[in-house]
N, C-alpha and C positions, 0 to 999 in steps of 0.2 A: 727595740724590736719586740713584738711580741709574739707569742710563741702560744698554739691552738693545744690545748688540754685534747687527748682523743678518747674516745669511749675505754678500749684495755685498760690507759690510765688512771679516767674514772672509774672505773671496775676496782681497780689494786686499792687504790684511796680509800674504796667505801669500804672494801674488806678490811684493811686497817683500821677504818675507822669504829668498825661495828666490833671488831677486836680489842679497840682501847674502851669502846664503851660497856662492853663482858666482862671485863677488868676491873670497870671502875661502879661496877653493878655487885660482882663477886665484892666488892669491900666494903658498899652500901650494908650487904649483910653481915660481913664478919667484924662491923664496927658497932650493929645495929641502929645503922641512922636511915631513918625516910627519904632523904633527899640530898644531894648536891647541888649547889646556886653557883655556878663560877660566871662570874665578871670579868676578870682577864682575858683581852683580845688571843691573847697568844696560848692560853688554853684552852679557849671554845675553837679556834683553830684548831689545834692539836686535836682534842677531840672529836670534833665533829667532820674534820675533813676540807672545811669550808676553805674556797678557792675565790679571791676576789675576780673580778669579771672586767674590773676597767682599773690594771693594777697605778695607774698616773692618778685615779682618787684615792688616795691614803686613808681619807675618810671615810670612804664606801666600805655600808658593811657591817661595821663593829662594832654600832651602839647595842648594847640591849645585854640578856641574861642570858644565861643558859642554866636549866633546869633538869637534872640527872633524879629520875627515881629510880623504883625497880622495876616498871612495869617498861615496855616501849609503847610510848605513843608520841 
C-alpha cells in the first residue's frame, strides 16, 4: 500500500533537511574544504530529504552525485 507524503510532512523533511545541510556547511568550514561529493544513495538521502515517488522502482532515483559547497545553489 502506498501511502501520500502530505505538504506539513514535506514542510518537517525540508526543515530537517536544510538543518543537516547548516551542519554539514558549518564543517566545510571548520575543516577548510571547498566542497563535499557524496555518492552514497543513503547519504544524498539523508541529506537532501529526497523521497522516492514510485517506491516498487528500487532503481528510481539514485544514480548520480551530490555536491555540497558553501554557498546554496
Amino acid at each position: 500500500m502506498r501511502r501520500e507524503v502530505t505538504s506539513p510532512e514535506m514542510a518537517a523533511r525540508a526543515d530537517i533537511s536544510a538543518h543537516r545541510l547548516a551542519r554539514v556547511r558549518e564543517l566545510l568550514v571548520r575543516l577548510s574544504l571547498d566542497a563535499l561529493l557524496i555518492s552514497r544513495g543513503a547519504l544524498k538521502r539523508w541529506l537532501s530529504g529526497f523521497v522516492l515517488l514510485r517506491p516498487e522502482d528500487s532503481s528510481h532515483g539514485f544514480a548520480g552525485t551530490m555536491l555540497i559547497t558553501h554557498d546554496r545553489q
